[in-house]
N, C-alpha and C positions, 0 to 999 in steps of 0.2 A: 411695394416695400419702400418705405421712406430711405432718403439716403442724408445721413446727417451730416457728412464731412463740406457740402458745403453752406448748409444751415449754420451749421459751427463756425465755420468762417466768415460766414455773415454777419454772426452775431461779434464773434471776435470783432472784427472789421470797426462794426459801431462802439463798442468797448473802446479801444482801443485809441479811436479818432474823436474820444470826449473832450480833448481840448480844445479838438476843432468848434466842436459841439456848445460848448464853453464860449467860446468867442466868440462864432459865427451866432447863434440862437443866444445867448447867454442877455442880452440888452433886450432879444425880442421877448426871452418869458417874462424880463422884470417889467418891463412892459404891458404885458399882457394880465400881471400878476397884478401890479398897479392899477391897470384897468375894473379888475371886480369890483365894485358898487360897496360900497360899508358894510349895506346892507345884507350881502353876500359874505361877507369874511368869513364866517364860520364853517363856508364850506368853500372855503380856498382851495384844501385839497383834492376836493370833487372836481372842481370846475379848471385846478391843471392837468388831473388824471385826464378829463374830457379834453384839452387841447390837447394833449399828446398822442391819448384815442386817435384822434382824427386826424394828425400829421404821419402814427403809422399806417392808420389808413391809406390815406391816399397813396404815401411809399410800396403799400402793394398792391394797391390798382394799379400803380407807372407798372410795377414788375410781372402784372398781370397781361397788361396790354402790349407793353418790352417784349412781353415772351411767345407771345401769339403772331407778331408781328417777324421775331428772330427765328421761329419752329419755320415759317413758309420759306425764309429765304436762307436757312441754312439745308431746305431740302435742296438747290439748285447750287448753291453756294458753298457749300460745307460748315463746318463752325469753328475751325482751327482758328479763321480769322477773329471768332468772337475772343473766341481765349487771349490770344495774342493782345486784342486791344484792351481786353480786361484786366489783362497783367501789366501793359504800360499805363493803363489810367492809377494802378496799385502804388506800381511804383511812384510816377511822378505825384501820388496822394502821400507819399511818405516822404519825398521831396519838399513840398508844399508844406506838411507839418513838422518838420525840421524848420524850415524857413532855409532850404538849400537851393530850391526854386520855387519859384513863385508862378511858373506858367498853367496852370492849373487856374489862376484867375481869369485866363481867356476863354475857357469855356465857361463859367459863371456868367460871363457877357451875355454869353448867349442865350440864357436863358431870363434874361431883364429882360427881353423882348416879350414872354410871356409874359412874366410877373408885373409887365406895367397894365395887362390887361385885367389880371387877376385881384393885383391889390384893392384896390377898389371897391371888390366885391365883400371886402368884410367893414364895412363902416355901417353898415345897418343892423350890424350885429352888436356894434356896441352898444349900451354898456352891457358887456359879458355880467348875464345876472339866474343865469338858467342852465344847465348840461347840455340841451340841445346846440346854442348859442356858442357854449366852449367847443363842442364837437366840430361842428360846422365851420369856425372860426380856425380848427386847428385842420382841418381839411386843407381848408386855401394856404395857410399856414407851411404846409407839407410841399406847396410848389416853389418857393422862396429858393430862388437859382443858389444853386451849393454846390462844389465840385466835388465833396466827399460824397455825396447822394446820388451824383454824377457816375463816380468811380463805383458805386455799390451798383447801381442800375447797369452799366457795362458789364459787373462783374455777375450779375442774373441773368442779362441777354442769354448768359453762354451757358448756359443751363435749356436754352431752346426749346421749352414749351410753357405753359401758362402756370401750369401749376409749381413747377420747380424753382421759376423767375417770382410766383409771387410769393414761393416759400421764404424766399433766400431776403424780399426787400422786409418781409416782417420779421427776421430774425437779426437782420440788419436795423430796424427802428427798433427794436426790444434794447437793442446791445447799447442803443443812443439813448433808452429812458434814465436808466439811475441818473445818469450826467446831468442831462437836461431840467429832467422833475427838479433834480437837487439844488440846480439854480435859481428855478423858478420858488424853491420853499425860504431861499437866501441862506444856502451853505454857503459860506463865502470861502470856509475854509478847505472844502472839498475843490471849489474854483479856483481859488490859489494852489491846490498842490497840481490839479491838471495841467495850470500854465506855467508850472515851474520849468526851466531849461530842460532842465537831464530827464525830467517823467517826457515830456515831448520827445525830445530824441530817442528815447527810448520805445517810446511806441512808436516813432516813426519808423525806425529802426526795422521791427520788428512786421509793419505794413506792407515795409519794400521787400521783405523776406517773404511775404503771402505773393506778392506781384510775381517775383523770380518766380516760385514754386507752382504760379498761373502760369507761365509762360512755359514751363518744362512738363507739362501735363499734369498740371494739379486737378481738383477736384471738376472744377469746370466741364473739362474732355469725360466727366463720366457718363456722360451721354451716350459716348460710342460703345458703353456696355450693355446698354438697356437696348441693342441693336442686337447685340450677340447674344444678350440672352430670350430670345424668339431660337435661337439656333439647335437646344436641346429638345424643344417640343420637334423642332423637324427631324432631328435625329431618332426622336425614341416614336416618330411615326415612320422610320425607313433606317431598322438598324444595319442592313447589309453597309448603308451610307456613313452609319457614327464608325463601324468597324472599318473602313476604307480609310476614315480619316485620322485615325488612333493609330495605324499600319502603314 
């Protein structure tokens, strides 16, 4: 049974963080958008649907691999710990887009270390003139060190197995396409109302309220149900035992 409440806030998540989305990608689609060949124009919109294909791509292979990686060590470890740091990366991602702090850049650093190996690898792919090429392009695309992607990957760890981590990063890059696509088509005016003051504080606002609500058992800890619920097959194979426990 799928559990939507934290797909929903994934998706919310990426909704929410499109100013970030705006600013931070906003230069790379026009960019990218710039790049299609003339000869190409006509199918501009194929070929940014194809780069964002493949950026939330990759966003749920991280949350694929995230999650296979967080199931082994939350069998020794627990996952309270994941929640917890899922709800401070929430918060200080609501911080970061207020512009109340700004530490949330330090871990972006850290992932320059990869992206200086990766960028690279799309300059044979220009000029962007084919779907394959935008796909591909938007893959490597999707590694581009971002603390908001940062904050959504911590906030899938805690979901602790592969499939619920990679649900959570593709419902989290859904929430990020109107924003992105819209930039990359030159809404300009859709990009001006996400970077107005009060729409940012307001969904910052509203980011640090998902963080809090991580941190006190939100969605994340619903893992520890999918534990208990194994507990009714053993009861209704030893009811003397369901009866002892009801008594």
């Amino acid at each position: 049974m799928i559990d939507w409440a934290p797909l929903l806030t994934a998706f919310s998540l990426g909704l929410l963080s499109s100013a970030h989305c705006v600013g931070m990608c906003g230069g790379i689609m026009g960019a990218l958008t710039m790049a299609i060949p003339a000869a190409a124009r006509q199918r501009r919109l194929q070929l940014l649907l194809g780069y964002n294909l493949g950026r939330i791509g990759s966003y749920t292979l991280m949350g694929v691999l995230l999650g296979a990686f967080a199931g082994v060590v939350t069998g020794w470890a627990g996952e309270t710990w994941l929640r917890v740091i899922a709800g401070l990366l929430l918060i200080t991602m609501g911080l970061y887009l207020a512009d109340w702090w700004r530490g949330l850049t330090y871990l972006e650093r850290v992932g320059r270390y990869l992206w200086a190996y990766l960028q690279p690898l799309g300059k044979p792919l220009m000029p962007v003139d084919n779907l394959p090429k935008a796909i591909l392009l938007g893959m490597i695309w999707g590694w581009l060190p971002c603390g908001l992607v940062y904050t959504a990957l911590a906030y899938a760890a805690a979901q602790a197995d592969m499939r619920g981590s990679g649900g959570v990063m593709l419902a989290f890059g859904l929430g990020t396409l109107p924003a992105v696509l819209a930039t990359g088509l030159a809404a300009r005016q859709l990009a001006g109302l996400l970077q107005a003051r009060g729409v940012r504080t307001g969904f910052a606002l509203l980011i640090i309220l998902f963080g809090i609500w991580t941190l006190l058992g939100g969605s994340p800890g619903h893992r520890h149900h999918h534990a208990e619920a194994g507990d009714p097959v053993q009861q209704h194979a030893d009811p003397a035992g369901d009866a002892s426990h009801h008594h």
